[in-house]
Steps between C-alpha positions, in 0.01 A plus 500: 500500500454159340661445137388251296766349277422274191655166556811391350426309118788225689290501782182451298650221297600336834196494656353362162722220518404434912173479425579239169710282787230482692249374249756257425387118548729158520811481333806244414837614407614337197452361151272268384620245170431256355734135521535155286606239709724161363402196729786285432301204488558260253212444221312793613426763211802742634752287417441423159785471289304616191283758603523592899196733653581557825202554769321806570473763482507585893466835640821590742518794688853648552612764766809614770388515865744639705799445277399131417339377187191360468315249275173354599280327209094653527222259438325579172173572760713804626711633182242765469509638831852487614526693133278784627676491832868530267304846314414617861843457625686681158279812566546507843867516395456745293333716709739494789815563231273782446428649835863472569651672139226790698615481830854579348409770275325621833827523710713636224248794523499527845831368627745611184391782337485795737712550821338352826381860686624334842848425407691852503716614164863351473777731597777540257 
């Protein structure tokens, strides 16, 4: 006798989010902003005692890889891309905070709620 049973809506959602990894294309961890820079040389249009303008702006991407920080400026021929790669990376986040919040809601179900049927019933 073979019984069909409707998959779980956790288990759905899951396999939802699998298949969005998977379609999933380069990422950066990070933050991209943007940074004014001060020369320091003498004469130049940064240092003016009236009215300084510093140069830029310059696009510098931001990010902790394995516990260390990270700065690294991006050429202005590559802002737009390492920006896309940022998105990718976010949503990837976002969808593995999700699978996991799921994955615990799972075993609550399963490992909390009901007594285990191969552990026998506490004496008193």
């Amino acid at each position: 006798m073979k019984t069909t049973s409707k998959p779980d809506p956790m288990e759905r959602e899951i396999a939802r989010i699998r298949k969005q990894l998977l379609a999933l294309g380069p990422m950066h961890p990070g933050s991209v902003s943007l940074q004014y820079q001060v020369c320091g040389r003498s004469g130049c249009r940064c240092m003016d005692e009236n009215r300084p303008r510093r140069h830029g702006p310059y696009r510098k991407l931001a990010y902790v890889y394995r516990g260390k920080p990270v700065c690294r400026f991006v050429r202005a021929g590559c802002a737009q891309e390492i920006a896309m790669q940022v998105a990718t990376y976010k949503t990837f986040r976002k969808l593995v905070d999700r699978w996991v919040e799921l994955s615990i809601e799972s075993g609550k179900k399963r490992f909390f709620s009901a007594p285990h049927p191969s552990r026998p019933p506490a004496r008193s």
